[in-house]
C-alpha positions as CSV (number, residue, x, y, z in Angstrom):
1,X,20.3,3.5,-7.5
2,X,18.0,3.5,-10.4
3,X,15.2,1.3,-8.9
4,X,15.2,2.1,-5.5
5,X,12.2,1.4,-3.7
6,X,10.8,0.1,-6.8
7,X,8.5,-3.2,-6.8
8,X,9.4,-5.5,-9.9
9,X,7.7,-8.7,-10.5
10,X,10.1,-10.9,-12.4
11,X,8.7,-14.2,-14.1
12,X,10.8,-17.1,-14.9
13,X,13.4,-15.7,-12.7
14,X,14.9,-19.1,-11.3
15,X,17.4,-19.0,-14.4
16,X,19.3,-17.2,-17.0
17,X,17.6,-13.9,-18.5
18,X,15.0,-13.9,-15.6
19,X,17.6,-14.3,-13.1
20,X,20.1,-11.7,-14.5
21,X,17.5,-9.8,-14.9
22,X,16.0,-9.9,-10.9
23,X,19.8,-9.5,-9.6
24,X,20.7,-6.6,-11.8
25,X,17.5,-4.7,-10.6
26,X,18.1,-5.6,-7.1
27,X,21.1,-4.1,-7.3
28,X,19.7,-0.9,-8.3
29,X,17.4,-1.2,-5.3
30,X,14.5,-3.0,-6.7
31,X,12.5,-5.0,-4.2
32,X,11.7,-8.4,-6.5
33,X,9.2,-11.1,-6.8
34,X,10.8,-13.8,-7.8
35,X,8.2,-15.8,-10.0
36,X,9.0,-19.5,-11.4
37,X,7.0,-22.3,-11.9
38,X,10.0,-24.7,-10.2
39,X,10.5,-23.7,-6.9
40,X,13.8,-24.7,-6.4
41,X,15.2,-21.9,-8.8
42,X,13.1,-19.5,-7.7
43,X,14.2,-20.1,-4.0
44,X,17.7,-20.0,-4.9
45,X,17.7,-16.8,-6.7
46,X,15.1,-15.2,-4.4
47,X,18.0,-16.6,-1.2
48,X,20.9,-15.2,-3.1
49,X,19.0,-11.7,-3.4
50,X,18.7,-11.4,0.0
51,X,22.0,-12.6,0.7
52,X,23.4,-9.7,-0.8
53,X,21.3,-7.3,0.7
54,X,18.4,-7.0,-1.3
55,X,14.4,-7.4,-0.8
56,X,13.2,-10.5,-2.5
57,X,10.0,-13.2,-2.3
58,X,9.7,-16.1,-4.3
59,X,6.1,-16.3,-5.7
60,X,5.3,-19.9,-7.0
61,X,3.2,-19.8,-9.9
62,X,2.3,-20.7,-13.8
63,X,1.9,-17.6,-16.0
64,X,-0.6,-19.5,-17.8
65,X,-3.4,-19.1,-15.8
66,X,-5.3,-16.5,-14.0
67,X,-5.7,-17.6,-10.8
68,X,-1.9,-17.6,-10.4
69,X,-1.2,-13.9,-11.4
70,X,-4.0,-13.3,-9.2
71,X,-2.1,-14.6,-6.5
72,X,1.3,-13.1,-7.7
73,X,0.0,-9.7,-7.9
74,X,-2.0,-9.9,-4.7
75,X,1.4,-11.4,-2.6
76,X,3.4,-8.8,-4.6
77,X,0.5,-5.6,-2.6
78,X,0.9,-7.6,0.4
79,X,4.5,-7.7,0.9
80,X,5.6,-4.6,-0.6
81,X,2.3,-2.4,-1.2
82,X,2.5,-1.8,-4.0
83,X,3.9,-3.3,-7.3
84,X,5.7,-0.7,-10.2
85,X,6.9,-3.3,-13.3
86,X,6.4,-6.6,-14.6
87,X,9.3,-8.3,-16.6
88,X,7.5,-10.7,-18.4
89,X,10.2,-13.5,-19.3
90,X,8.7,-16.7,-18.6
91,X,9.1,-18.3,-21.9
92,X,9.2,-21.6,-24.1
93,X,9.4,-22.7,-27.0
94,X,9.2,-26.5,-29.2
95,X,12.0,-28.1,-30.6
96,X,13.8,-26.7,-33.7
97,X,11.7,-28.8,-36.5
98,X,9.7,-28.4,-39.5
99,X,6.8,-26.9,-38.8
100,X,4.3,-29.3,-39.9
101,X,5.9,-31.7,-37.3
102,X,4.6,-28.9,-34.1
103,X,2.3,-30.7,-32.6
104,X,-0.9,-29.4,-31.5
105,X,-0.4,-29.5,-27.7
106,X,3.2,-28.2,-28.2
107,X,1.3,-25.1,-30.2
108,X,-0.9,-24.3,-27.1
109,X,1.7,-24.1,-24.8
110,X,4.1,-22.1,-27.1
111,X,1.2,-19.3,-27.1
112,X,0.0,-20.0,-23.5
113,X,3.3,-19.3,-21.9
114,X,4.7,-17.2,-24.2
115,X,1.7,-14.5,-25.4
116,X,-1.5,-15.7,-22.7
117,X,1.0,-15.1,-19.8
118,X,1.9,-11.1,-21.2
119,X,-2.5,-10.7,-21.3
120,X,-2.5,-12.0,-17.8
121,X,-0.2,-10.1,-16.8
122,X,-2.1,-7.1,-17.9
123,X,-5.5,-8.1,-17.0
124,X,-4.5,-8.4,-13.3
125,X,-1.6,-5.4,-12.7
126,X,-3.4,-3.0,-14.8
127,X,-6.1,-1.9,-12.4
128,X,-3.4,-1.7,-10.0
129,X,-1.3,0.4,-12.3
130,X,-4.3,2.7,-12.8
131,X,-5.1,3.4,-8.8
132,X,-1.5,4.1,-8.6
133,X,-0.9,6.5,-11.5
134,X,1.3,4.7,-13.5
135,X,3.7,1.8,-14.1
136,X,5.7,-0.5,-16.6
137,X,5.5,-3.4,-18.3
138,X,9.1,-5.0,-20.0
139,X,8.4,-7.9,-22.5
140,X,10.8,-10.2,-23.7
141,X,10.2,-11.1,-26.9
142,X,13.0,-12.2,-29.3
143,X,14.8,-11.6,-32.7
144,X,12.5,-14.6,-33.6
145,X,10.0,-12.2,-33.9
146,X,11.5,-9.7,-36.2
147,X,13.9,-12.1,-38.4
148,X,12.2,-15.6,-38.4
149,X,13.6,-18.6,-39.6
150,X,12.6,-21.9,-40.5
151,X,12.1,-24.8,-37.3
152,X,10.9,-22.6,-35.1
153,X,8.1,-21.1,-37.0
154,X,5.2,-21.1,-34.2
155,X,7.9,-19.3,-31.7
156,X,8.8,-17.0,-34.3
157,X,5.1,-16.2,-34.3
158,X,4.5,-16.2,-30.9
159,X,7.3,-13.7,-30.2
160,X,6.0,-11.6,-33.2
161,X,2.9,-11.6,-31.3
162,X,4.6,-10.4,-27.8
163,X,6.2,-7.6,-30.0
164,X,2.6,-6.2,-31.1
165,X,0.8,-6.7,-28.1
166,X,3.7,-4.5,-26.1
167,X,3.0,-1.1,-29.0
168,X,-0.6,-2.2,-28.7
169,X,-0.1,-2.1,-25.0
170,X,2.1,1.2,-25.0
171,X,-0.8,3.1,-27.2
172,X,-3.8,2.2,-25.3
173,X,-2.4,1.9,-21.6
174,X,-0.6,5.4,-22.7
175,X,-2.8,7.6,-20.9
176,X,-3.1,5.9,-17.6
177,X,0.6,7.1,-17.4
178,X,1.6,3.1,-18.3
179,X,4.4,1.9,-20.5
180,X,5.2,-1.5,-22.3
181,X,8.0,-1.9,-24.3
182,X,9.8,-5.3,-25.1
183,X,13.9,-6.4,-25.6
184,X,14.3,-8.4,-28.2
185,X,17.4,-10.6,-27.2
186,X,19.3,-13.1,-30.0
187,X,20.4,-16.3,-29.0
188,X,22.3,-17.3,-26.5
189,X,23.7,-20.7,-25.3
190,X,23.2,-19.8,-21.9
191,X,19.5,-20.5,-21.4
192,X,17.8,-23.6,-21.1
193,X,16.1,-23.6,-24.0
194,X,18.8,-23.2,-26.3
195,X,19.4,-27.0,-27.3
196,X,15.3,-26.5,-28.2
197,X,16.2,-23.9,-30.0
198,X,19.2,-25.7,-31.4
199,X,17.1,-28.5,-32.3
200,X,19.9,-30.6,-30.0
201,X,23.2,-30.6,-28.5
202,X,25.0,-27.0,-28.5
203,X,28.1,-28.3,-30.3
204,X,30.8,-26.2,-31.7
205,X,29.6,-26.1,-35.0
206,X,26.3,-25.1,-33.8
207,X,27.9,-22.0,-32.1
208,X,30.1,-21.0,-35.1
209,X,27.2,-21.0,-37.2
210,X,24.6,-18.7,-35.1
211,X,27.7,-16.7,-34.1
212,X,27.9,-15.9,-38.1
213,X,25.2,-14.5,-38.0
214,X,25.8,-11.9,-35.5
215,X,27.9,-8.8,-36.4
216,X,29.8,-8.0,-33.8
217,X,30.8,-11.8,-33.1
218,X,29.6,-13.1,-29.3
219,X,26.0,-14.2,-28.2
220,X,23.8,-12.5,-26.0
221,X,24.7,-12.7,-22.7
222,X,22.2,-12.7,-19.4
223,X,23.7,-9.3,-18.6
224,X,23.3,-7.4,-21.7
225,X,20.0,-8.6,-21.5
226,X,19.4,-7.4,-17.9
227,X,21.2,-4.3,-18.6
228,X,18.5,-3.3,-21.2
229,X,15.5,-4.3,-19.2
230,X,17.2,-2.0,-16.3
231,X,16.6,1.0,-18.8
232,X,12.9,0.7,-19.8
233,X,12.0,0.0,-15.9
234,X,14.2,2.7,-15.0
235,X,13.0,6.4,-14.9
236,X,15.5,7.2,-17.8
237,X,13.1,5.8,-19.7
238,X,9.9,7.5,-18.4
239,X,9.6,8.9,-21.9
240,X,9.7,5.8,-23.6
241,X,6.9,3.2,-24.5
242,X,5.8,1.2,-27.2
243,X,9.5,0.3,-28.7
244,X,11.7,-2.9,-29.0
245,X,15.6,-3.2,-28.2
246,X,17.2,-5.5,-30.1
247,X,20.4,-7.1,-28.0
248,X,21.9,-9.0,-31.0
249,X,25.2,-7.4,-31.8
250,X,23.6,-6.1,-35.0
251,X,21.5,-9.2,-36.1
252,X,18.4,-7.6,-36.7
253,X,20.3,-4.6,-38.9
């Protein structure tokens, strides 16, 4: 198993990428904190761990604020004792539109849940990283933030943002033995914020024309997605920090 024993915070894990993402590690051993902000997803995915025979808690909580990772982290030490990588996935984003039409309460939340949340993260697991000699941080960012297009303009930014914060993260956190890197995942029609993304219904046409852009001709999938988070967590990648996998069947190229 290559998580086992591990102790992996998950946010937005109640559904698609953040709940691939907390089964496929607790497959490979990981016990999980499930984090979501809607408690009957988190519940759900947090049951269906343990009823495979896995560790899981469900951790209620917005990634916005700082009293909530407080209390992540701290339920995370006192269930498990320890904690070893946080998947940051909690994400949103506005409706597809021009981008004089974002409003300014639908900017603060794109960059509150989708940037503050990956400073919280580090502001509160950090120190705990430190006393134990090391630990990870995965960020999930997007191919928003390498190949932006117009109608999503402040998520494009935000996720450009995610993408320098985790090789900011990777240089300075280096030599407490503590690694960021971020997965950089293309659209899929899977999540819930894909009709945002969208700017409406996921129709056919809608599908054949962001599956043109995509080289090797399917979407990203919740399991390719988990698949590459399981390698940065893992100790295969104990060498690697500070870089950005692109699941996009070639998008990015």
């Amino acid at each position: 198993m290559r998580l086992k024993d591990k102790v992996v915070i998950v946010t937005g894990a109640g559904s698609g990428f953040g709940e691939a993402i907390a089964k496929r590690f607790a497959r490979e051993g990981a016990k999980i904190v499930v984090n979501d902000i809607h408690a009957p997803g988190g519940e759900r995915v947090a049951s269906a761990i343990a009823g495979d025979g896995g560790k899981a808690l469900y951790v209620k909580g917005d990634v916005t604020r700082g009293t909530d990772w407080a209390n992540l982290v701290g339920a995370t030490q006192a269930s498990f004792g320890r904690l070893d990588c946080i998947v940051n996935n909690a994400g949103w984003t506005h409706r597809n539109k021009p981008f004089l039409e974002v409003s300014e309460e639908e900017f603060d939340k794109v960059y509150a849940v989708n940037v503050k949340s990956v400073y919280l993260s580090a502001m509160h697991a950090v120190p705990v990283f430190r006393k134990q000699g090391g630990g990870c941080f995965v960020n999930i960012a997007s191919t928003a933030g390498l190949r932006p297009r117009p109608g999503l303009t402040v998520y494009n930014s935000s996720k450009g943002a995610v993408i320098l914060m985790s090789k900011s993260m990777a240089a300075e956190f280096g030599p407490d033995r503590i690694r960021a890197n971020c997965v950089n995942p293309v659209f899929s029609p899977d999540t819930a914020l894909s009709a945002e993304f969208a700017g409406g219904e996921i129709t056919e046409e809608a599908k054949t024309r962001f599956l043109a852009t995509i080289p090797l001709g399917r979407f990203s999938t919740p399991l390719d997605v988990a698949n590459a988070c399981l390698y940065l967590a893992s100790d295969d990648a104990s060498f690697v920090s500070g870089v950005c996998i692109e699941v996009d069947g070639g998008r990015c190229v």
